[in-house]
MARBA-3410 file (N, C-alpha, C, O; in Angstrom, 1 decimal):
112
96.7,38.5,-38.0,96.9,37.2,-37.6,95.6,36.5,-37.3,94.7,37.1,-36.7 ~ 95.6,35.3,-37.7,93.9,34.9,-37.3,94.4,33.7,-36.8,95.4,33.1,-37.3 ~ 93.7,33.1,-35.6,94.1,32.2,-35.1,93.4,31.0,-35.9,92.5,31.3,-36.7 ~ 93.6,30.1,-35.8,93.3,28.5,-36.1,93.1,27.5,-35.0,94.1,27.4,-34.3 ~ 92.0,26.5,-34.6,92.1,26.1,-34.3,92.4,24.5,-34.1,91.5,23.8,-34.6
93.4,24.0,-33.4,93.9,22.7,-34.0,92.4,21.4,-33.7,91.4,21.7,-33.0 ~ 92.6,20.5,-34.2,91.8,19.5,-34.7,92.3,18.2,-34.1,93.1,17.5,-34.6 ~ 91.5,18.1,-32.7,92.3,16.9,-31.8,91.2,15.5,-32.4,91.7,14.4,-32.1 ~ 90.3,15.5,-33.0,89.8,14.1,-33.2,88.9,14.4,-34.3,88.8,15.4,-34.9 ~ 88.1,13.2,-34.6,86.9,13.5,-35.6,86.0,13.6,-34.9,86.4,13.3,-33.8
84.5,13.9,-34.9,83.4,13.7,-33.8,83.2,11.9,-34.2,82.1,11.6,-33.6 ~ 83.5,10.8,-34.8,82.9,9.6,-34.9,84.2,9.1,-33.8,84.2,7.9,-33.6 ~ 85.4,10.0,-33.1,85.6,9.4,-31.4,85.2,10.1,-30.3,85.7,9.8,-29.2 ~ 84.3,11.0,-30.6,83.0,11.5,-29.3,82.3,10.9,-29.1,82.2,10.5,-28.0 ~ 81.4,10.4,-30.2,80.2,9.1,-30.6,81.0,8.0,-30.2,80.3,7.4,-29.4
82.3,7.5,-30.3,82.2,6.1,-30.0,82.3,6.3,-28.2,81.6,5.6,-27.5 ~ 83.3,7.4,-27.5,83.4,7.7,-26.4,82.5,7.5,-25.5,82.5,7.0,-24.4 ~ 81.4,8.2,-26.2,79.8,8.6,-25.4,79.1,7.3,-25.7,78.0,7.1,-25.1 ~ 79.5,6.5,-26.4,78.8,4.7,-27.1,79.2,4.1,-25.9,78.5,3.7,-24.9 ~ 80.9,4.1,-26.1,81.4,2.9,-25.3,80.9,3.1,-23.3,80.7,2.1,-22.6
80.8,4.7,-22.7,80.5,4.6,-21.3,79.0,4.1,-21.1,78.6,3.6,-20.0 ~ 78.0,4.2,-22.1,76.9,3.6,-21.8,75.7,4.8,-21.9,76.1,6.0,-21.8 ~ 74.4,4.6,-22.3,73.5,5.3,-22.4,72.8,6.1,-21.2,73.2,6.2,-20.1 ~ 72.2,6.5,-21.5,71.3,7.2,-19.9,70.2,6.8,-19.6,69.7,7.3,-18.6 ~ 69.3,5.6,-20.2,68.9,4.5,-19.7,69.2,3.6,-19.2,68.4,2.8,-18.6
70.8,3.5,-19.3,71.4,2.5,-18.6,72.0,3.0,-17.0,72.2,2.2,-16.1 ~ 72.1,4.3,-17.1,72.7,5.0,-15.7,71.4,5.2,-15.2,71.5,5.6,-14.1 ~ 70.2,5.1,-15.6,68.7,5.0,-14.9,68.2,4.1,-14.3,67.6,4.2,-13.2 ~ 68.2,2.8,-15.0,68.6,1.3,-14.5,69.7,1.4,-13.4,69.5,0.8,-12.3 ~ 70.4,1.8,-13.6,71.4,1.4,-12.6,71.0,2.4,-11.1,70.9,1.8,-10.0
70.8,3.6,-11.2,70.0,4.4,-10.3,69.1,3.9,-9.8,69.2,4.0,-8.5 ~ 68.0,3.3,-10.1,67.0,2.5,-9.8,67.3,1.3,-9.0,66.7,1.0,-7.9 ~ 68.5,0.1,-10.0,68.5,-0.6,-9.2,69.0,-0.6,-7.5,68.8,-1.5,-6.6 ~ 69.7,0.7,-7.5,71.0,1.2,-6.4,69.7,1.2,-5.1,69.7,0.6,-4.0 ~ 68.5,2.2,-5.9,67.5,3.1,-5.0,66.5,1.3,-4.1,66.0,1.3,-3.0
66.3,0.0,-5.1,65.8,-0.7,-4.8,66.5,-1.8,-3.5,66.1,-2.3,-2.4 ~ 68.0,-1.9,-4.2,69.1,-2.1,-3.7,68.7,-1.5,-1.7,68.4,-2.3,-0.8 ~ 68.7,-0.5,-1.6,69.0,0.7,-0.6,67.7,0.2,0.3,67.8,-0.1,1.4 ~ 66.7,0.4,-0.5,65.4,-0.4,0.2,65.4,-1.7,0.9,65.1,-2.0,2.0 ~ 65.8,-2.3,0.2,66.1,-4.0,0.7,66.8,-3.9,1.8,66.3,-4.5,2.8
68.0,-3.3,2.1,68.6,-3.0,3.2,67.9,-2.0,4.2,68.2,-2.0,5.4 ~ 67.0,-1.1,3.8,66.6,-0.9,5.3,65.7,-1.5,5.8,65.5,-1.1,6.9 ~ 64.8,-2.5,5.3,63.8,-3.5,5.2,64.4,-4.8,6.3,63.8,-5.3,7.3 ~ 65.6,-5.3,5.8,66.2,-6.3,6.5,66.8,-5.6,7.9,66.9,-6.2,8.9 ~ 67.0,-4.3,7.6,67.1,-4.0,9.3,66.1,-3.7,10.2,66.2,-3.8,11.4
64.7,-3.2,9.4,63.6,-2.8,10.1,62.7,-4.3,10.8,61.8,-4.5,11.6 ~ 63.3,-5.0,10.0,62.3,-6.9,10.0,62.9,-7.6,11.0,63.8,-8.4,10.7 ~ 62.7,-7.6,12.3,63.1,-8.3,13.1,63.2,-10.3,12.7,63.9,-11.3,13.2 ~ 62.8,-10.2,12.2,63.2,-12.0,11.3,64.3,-12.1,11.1,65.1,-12.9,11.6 ~ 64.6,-11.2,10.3,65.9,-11.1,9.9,67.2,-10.8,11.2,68.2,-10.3,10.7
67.2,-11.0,12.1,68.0,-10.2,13.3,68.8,-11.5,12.8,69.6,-10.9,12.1 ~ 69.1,-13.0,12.8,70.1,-13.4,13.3,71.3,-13.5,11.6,72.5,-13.8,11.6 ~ 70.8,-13.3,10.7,71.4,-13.0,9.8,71.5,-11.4,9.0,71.6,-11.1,7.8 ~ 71.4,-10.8,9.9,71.2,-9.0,9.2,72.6,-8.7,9.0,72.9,-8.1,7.9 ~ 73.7,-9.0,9.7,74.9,-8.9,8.9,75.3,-9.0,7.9,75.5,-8.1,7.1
75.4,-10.6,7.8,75.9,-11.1,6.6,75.1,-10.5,5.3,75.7,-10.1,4.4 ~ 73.7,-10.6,5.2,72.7,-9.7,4.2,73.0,-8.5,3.7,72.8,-8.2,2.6 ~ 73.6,-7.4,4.9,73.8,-6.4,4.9,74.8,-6.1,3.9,74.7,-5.5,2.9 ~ 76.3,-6.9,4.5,77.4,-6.6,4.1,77.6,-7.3,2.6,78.6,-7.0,2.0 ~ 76.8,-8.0,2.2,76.7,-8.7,0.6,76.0,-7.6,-0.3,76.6,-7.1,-1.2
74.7,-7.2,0.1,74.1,-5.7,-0.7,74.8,-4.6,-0.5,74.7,-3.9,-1.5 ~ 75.5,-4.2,0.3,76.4,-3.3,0.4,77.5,-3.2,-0.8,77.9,-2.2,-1.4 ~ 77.8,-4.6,-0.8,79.1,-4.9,-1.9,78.5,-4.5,-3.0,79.1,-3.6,-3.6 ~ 77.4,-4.9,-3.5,76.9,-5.3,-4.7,76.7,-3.8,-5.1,77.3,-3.5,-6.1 ~ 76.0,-2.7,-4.5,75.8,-1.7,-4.4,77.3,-0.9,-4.5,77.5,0.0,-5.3
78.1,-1.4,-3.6,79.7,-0.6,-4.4,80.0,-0.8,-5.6,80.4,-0.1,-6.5 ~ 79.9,-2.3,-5.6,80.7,-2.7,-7.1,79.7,-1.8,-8.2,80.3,-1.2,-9.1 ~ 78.4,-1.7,-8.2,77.7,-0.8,-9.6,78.2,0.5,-9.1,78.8,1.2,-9.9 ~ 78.1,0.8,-8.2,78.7,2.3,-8.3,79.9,2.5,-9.0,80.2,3.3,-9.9 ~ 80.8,1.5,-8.2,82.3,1.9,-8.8,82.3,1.7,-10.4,82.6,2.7,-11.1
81.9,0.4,-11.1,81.8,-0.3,-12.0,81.1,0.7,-13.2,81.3,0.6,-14.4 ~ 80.2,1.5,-12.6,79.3,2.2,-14.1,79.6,3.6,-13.2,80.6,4.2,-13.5 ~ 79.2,4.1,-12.6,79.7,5.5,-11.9,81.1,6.2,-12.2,81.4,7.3,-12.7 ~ 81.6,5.3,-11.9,83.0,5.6,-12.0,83.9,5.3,-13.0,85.1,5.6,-12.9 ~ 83.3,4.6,-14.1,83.6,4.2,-15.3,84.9,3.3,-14.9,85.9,3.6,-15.6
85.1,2.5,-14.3,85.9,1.1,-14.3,85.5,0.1,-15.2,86.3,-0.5,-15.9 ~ 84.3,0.1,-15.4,83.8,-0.8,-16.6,84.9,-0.7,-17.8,85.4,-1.6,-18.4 ~ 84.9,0.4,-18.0,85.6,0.9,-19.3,87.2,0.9,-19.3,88.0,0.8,-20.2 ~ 87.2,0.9,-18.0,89.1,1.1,-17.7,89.7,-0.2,-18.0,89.1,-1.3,-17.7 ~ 90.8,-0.2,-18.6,91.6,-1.2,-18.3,91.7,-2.6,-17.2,92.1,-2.4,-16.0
91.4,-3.6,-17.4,91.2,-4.7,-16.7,91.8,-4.7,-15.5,91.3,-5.1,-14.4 ~ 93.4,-4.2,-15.6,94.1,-4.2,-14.7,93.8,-3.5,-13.1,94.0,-3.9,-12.0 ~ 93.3,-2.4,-13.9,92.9,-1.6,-12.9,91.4,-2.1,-11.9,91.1,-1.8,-10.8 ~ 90.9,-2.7,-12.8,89.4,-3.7,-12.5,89.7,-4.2,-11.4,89.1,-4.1,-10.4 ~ 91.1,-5.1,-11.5,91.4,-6.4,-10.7,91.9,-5.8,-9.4,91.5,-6.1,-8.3
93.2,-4.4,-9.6,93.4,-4.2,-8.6,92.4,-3.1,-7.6,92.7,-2.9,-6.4 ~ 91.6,-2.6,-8.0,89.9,-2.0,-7.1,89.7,-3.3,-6.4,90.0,-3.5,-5.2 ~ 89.1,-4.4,-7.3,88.4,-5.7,-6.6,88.8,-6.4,-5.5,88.2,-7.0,-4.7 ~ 90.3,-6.1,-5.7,91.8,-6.8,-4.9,91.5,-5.9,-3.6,91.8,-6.4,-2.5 ~ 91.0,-4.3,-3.5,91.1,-3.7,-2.4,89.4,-4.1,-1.6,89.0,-3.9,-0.4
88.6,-4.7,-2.8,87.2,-4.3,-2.0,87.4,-5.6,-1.5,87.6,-5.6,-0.3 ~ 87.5,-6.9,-2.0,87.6,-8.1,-0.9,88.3,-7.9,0.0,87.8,-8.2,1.1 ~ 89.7,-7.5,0.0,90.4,-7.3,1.4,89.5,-6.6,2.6,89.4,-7.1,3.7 ~ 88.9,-5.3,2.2,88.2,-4.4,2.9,86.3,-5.8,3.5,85.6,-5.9,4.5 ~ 86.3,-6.4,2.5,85.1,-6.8,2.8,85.6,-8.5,4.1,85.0,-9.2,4.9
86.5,-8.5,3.7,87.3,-10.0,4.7,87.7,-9.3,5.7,88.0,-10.1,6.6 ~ 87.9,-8.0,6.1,88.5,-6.8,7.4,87.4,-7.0,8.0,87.5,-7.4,9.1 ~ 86.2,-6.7,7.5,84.9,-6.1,8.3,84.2,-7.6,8.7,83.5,-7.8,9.7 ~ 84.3,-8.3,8.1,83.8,-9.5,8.7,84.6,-10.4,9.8,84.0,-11.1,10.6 ~ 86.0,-10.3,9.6,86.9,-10.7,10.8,86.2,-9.9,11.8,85.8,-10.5,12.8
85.9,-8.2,12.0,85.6,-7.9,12.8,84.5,-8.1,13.5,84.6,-8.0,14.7 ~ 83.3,-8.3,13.0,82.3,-8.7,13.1,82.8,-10.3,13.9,82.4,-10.3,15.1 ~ 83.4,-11.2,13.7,83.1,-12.4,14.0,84.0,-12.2,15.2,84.1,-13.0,16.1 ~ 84.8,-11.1,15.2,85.7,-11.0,16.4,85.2,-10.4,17.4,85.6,-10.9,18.5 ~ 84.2,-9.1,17.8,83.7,-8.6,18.5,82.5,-8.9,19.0,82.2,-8.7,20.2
81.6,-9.8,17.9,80.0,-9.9,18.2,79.9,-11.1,18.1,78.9,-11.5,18.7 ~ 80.5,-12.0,17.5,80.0,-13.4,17.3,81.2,-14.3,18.6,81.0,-15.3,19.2 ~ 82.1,-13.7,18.6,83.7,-14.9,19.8,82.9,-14.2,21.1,82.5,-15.1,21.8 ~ 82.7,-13.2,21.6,82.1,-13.4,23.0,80.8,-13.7,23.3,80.4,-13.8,24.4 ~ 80.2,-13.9,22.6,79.1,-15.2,23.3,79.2,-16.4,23.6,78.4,-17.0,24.4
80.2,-16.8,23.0,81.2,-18.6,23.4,82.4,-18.1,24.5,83.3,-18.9,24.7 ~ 82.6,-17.2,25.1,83.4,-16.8,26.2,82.7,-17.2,27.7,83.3,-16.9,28.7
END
């Protein structure tokens, strides 16, 4: 008996697979921009200038820094739109939570 083995694709849908998630200059760029990203924020917290807006700075690079992670990391780019919208649907909710909180704890008792 000799076995056979079945034939799930051609390799020109490996090539297009490994095309469509993106190159490894582009996941290097993207690493890079994350690592420059990452900098900026600890910069705006180390810079006393920045004290009366370090929130709001913070919590915008933060996003921007999830969305590439999620977006090329995690291959959402490539997924289905639907699924795009509902991630994005959870990160604004999550990013309008943390700022209600912020304006509820640190910014409403100083006008108290």
């Amino acid at each position: 008996m000799s076995q056979t083995t079945p034939v799930t694709g051609s390799g020109s849908d490996a090539a297009g697979h490994a095309e469509k998630q993106g190159s490894v200059a582009l996941y290097i760029w993207i690493g890079a921009i994350l690592a420059v990203l990452t900098f900026v924020e600890v910069a705006v917290y180390l810079i006393e200038a920045f004290e009366a807006v370090e929130v709001p700075i913070l919590i915008i690079l933060s996003t921007v820094k999830l969305l590439l992670v999620v977006m090329y990391f995690m291959h959402l780019k490539m997924d289905h739109r639907a699924l795009t919208w509902l991630f994005l649907s959870g990160v604004v909710l999550a990013v309008f939570m943390v700022s209600a909180l912020v304006v509820l704890y640190h910014v409403l008792p100083r006008f108290t």
